[in-house]
DOSETOR-119331 format. One record per residue: residue in three letters; z, x, y of N, C-alpha, C, CB in turn. Coordinates in steps of 0.02 Angstrom, whole numbers, padded with zeros to 5 digits, always signed. Atoms other than C-alpha are relative to their C-alpha. Last residue first. Glycine has a CB too. Layout:
# residues N
ALAZXYZXYZXYZXY...
# end
This chain:
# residues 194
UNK-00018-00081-00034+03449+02201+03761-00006+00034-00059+00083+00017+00039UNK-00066+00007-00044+03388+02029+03796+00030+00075+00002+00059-00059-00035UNK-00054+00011+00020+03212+02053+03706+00055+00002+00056+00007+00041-00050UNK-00053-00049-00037+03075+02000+03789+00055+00011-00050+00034-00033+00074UNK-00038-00012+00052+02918+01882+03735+00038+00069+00018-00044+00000-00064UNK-00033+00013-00044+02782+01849+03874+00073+00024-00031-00013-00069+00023UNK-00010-00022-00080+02653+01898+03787+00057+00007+00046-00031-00040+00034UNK+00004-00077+00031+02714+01833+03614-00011+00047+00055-00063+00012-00055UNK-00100-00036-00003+02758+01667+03703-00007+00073-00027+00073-00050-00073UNK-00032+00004-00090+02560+01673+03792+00076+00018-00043-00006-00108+00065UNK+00032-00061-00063+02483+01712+03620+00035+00004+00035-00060-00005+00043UNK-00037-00038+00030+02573+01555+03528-00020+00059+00020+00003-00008-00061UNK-00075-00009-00007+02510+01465+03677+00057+00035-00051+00020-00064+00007UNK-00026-00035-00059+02351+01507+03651+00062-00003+00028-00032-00012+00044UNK+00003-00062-00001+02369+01454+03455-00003+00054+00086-00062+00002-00047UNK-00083-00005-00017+02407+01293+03517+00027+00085-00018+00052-00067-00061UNK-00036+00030-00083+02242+01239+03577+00079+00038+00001+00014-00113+00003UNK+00044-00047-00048+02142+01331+03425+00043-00006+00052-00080-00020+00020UNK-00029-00085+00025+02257+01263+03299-00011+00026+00070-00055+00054-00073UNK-00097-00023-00018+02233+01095+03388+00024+00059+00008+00052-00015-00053UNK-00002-00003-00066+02025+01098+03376+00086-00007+00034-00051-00059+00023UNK+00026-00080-00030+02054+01162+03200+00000-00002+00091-00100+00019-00035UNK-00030-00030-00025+02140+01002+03136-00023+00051+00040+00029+00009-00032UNK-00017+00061-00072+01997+00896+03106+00054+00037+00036+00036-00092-00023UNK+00032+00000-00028+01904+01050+03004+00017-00065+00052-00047+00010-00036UNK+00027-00037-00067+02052+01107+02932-00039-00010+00057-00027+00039-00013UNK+00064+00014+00019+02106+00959+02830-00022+00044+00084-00020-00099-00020UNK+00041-00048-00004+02282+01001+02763-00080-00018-00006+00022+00043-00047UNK+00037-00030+00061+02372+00845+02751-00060+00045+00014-00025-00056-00044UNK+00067+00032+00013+02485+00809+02903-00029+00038-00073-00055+00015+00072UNK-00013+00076+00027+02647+00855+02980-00041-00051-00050+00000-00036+00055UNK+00011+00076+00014+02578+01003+03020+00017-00018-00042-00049-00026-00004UNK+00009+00052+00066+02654+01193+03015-00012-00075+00046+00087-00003-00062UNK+00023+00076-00010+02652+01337+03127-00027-00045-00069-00064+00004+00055UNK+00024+00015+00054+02775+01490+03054-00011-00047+00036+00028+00000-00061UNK+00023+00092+00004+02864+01601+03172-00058-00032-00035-00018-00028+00070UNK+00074+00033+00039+02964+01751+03148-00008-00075+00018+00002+00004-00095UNK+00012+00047-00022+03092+01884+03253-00068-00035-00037+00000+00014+00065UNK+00048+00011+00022+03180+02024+03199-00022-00080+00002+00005+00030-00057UNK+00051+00066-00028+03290+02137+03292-00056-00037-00035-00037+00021+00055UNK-00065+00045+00034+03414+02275+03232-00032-00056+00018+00086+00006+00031UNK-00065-00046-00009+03289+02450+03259+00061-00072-00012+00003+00050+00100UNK-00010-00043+00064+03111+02404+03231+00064+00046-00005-00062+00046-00006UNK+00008-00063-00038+03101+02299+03384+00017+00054-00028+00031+00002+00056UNK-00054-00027+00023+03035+02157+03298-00004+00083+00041-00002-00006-00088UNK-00047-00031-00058+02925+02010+03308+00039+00052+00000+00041-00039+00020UNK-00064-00031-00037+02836+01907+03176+00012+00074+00049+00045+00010-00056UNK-00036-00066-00037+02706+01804+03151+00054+00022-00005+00005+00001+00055UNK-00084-00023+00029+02629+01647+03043-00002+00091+00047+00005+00010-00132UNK-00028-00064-00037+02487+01543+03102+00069+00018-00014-00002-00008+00074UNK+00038-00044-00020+02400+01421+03001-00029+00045+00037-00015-00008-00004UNK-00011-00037-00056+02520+01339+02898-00050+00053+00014+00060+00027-00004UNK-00053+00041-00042+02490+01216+02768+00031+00029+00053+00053-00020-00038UNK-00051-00037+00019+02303+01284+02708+00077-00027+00036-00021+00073+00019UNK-00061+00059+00010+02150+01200+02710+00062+00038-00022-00018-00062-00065UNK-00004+00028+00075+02062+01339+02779+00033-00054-00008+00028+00042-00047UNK+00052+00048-00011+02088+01486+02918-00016-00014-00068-00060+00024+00044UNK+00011+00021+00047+02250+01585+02935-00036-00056+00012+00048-00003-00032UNK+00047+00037-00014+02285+01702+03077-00024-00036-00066-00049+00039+00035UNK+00032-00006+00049+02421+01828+03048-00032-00081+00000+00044+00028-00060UNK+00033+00083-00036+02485+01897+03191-00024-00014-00069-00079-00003+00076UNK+00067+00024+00053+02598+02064+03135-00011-00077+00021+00022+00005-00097UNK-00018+00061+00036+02748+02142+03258-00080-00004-00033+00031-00072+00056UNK+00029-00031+00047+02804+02276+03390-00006-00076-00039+00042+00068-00032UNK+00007+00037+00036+02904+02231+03550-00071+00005-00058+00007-00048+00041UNK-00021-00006+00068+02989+02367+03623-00002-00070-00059+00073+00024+00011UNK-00075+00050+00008+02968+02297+03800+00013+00032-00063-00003-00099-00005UNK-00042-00002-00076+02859+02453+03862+00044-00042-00030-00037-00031+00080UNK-00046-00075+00001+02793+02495+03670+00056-00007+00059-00054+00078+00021UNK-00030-00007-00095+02711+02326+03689+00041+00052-00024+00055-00079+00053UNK-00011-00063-00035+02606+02320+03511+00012+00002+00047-00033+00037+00003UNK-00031+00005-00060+02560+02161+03396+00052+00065+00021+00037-00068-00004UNK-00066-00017-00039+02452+02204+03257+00003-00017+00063+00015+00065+00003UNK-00016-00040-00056+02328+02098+03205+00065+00022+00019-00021-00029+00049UNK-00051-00027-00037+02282+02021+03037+00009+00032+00039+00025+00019-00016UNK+00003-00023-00059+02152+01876+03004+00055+00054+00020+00000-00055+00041UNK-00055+00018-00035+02180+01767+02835-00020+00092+00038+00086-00028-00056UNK-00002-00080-00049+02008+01699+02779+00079+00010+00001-00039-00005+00100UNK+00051-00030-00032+01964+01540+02704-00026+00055+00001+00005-00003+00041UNK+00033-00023-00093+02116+01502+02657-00051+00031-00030+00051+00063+00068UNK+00030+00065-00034+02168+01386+02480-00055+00015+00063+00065-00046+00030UNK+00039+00048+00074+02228+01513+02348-00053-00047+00040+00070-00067-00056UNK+00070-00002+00025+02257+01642+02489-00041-00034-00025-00007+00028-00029UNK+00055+00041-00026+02400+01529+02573-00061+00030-00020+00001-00007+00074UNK+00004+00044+00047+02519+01647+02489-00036-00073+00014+00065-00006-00019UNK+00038-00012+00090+02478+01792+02557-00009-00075-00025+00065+00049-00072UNK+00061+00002-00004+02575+01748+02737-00064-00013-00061-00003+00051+00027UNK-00001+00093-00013+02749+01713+02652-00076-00027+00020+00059-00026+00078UNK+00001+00055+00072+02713+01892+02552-00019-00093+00023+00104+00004-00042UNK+00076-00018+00042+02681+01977+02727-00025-00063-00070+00015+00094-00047UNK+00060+00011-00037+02823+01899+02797-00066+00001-00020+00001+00037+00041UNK+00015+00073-00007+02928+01935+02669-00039-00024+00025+00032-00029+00020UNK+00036+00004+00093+02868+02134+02645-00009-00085+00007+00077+00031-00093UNK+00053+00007-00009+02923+02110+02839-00051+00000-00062-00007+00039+00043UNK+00008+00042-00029+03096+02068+02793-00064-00018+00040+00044+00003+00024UNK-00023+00060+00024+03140+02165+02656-00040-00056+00041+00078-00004+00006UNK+00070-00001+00042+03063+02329+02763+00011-00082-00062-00005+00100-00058UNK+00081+00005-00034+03181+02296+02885-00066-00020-00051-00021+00082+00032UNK+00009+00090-00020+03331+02240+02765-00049+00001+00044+00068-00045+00040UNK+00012+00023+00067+03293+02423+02674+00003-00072+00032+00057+00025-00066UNK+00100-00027+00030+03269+02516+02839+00002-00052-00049-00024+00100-00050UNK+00008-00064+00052+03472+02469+02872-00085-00019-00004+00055-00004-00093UNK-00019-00059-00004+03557+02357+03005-00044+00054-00029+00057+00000-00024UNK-00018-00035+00075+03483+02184+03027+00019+00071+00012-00067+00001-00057UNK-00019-00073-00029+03487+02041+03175+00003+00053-00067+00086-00003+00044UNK-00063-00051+00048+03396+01887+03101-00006+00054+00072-00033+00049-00108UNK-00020-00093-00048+03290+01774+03218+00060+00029-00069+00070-00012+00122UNK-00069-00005+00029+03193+01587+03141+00035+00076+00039-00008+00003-00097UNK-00022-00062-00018+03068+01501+03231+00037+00034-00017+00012+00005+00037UNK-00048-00008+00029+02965+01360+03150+00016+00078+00007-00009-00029-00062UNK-00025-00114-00002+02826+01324+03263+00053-00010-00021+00013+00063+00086UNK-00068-00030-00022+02803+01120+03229-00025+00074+00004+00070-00014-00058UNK-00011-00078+00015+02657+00998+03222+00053+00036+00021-00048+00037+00023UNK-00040+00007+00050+02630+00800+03235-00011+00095-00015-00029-00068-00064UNK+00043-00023+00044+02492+00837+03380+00028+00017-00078-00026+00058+00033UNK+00061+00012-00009+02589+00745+03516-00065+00013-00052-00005+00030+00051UNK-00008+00077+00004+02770+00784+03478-00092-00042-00030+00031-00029+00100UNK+00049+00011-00028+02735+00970+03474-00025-00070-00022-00039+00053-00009UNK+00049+00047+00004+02880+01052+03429-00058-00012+00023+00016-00035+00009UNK+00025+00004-00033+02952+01223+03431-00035-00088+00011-00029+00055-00011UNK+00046-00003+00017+03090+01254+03295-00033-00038+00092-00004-00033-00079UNK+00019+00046-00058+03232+01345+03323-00065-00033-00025-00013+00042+00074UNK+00064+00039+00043+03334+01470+03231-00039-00070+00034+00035-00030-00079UNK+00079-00017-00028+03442+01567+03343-00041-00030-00039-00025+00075+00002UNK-00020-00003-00069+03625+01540+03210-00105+00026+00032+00089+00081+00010UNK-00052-00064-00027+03573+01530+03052+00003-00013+00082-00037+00092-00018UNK+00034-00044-00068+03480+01369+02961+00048+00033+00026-00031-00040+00062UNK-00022-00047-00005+03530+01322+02795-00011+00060+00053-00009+00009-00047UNK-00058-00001+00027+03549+01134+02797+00029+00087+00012-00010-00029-00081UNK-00021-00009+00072+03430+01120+02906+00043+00028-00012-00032+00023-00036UNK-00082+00027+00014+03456+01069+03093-00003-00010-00102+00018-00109+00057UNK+00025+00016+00063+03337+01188+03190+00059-00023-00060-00041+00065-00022UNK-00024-00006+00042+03369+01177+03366+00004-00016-00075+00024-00007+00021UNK-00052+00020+00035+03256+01118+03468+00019+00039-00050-00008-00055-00021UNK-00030-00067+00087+03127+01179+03568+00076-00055-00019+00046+00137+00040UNK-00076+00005+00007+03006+01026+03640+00025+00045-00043+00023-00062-00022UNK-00060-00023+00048+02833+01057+03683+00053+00002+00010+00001+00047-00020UNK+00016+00053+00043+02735+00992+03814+00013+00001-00060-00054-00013+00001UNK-00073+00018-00014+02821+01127+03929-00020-00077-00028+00034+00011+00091UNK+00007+00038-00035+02736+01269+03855+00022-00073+00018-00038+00007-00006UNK+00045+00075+00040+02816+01394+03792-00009-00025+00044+00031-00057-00051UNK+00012+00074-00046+02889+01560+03900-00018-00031-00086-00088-00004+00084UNK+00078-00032+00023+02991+01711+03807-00024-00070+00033-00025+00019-00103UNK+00027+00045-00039+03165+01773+03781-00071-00011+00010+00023+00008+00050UNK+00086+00021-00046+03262+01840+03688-00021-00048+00029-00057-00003-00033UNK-00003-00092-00037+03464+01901+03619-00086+00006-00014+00066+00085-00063UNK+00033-00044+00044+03487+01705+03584-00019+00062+00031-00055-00030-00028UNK-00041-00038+00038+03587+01597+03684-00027+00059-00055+00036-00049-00032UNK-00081+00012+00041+03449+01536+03769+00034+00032-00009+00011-00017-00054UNK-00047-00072-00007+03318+01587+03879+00051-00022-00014+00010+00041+00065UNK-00050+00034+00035+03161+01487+03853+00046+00061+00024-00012-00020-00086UNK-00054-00028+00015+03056+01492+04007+00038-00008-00041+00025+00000+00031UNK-00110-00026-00026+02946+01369+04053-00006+00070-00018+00093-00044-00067UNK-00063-00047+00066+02746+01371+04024+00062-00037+00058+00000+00136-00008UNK-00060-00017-00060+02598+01252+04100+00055+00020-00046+00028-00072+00055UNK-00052-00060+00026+02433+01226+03997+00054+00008+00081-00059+00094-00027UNK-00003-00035-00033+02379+01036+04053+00044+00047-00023+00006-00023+00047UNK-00029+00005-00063+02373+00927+03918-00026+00097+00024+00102-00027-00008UNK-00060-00081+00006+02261+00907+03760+00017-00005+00071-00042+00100-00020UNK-00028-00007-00056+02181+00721+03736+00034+00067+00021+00039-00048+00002UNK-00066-00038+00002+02093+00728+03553+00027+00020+00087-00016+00080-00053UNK-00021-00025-00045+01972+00583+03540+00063+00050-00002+00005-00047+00032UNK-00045+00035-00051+01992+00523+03359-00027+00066+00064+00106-00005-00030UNK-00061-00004-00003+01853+00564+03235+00038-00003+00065+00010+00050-00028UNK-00032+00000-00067+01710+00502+03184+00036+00042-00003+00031-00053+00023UNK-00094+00024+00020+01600+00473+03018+00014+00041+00056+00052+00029-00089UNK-00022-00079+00006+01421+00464+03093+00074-00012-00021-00007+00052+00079UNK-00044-00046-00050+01366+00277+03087+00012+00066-00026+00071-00030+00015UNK-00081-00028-00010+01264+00200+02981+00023+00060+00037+00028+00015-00063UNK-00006-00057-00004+01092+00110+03046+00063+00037-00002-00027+00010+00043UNK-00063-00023+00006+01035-00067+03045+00004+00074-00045+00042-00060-00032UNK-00008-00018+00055+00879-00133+03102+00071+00044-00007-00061+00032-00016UNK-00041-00057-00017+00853-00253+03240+00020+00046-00086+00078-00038+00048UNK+00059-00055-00034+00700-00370+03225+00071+00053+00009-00057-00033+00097UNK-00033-00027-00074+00777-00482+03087-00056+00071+00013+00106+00031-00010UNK+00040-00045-00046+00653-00533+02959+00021+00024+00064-00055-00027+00013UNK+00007-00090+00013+00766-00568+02823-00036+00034+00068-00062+00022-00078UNK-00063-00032-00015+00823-00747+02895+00000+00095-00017+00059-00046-00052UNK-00019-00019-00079+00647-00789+02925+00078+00012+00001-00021-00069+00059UNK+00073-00043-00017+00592-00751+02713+00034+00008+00093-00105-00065-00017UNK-00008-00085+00007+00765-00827+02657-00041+00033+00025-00003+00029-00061UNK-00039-00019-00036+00712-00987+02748+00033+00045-00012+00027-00034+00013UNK+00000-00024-00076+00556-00988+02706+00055+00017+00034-00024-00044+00040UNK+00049-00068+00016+00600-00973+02507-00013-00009+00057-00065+00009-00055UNK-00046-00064+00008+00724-01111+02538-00025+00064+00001+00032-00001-00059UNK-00043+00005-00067+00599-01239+02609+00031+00041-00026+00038-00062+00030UNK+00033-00025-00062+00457-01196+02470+00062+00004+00066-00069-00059+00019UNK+00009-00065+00039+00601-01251+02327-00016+00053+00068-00072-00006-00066UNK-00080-00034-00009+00676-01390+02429-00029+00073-00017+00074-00034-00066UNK-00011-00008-00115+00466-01458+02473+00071+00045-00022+00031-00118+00078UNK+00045-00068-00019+00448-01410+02264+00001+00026+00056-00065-00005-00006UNK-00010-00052+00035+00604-01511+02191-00056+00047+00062-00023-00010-00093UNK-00053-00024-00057+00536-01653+02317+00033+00068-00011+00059-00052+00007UNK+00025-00021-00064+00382-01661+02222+00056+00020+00047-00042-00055+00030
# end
């Protein structure tokens, strides 16, 4: 008999521990608040033969690989683990022009396997003599803005945005988007020295 009261007593008390009145419901998978600052430019105007605003929540620095050239710079962006990687040649002859935008092109391309899309616009100021290719890359891809610059006579200017991070477009994208106007604005604003 007592067997049966333990038995009956356990079987009620699983029965009123199930019958909660609140029911449970999984969450949406998240993601982090993204804080973006106030757009506000400088001025870069280094030693380098250009010039051009960024914004001033970015840090330029000097680019300290092994085989970096003189003007090479990269852009940071402490805040959103991401860089603009800037590099400048000066060149003489058609053949290191065309060398050097074939590159470009090629360095662009090669994110097909993975993008989306890849977006190209010419860039055209006849007044400053600044000429050049945007190339917009959407996808899981490791850079997903690449440009260059050039005043089709000894001048050539490129930049390559890259994260710190593992290619996952759709958390990244609201960055791209943020930092991509500021890669706009330096291209806008973008001078050569002489």
């Amino acid at each position: 008999m007592k067997k049966s009261h333990l038995l009956l007593f356990l079987i009620l008390a699983v029965m009123v521990a199930c019958t909660s009145e609140s029911t449970y419901t999984p969450k949406p998978r998240g993601y982090f608040r993204i804080n973006f600052p106030k757009k506000e430019y400088k001025v870069y105007n280094g030693d380098c033969p250009f010039t051009f605003e960024y914004p001033v929540y970015a840090q330029m620095t000097v680019d300290d690989e092994r085989n970096a050239l003189p003007c090479w710079n990269n852009l940071n962006f402490p805040q959103f683990n991401g860089k603009l990687h800037l590099t400048y040649y000066d060149f003489s002859s058609k053949k290191e022009y065309d060398d050097m935008t074939e590159g470009a092109r090629a360095l662009a391309m090669t994110h097909t396997i993975k993008a989306n899309s890849i977006d190209k616009k010419l860039i055209n100021y006849p007044d400053k003599k600044v000429y050049g290719i945007y190339y917009a890359i959407e996808g899981n891809t490791a850079s997903s803005v690449q440009f260059f610059l050039t005043d089709s006579t000894k001048h050539y200017f490129r930049g390559a945005l890259y994260f710190n991070e593992k290619p996952q477009y759709d958390s990244l994208q609201p960055v791209v988007k943020f930092i991509k106007k500021d890669i706009d604005r330096m291209i806008e604003t973008f001078k050569w020295k002489n």
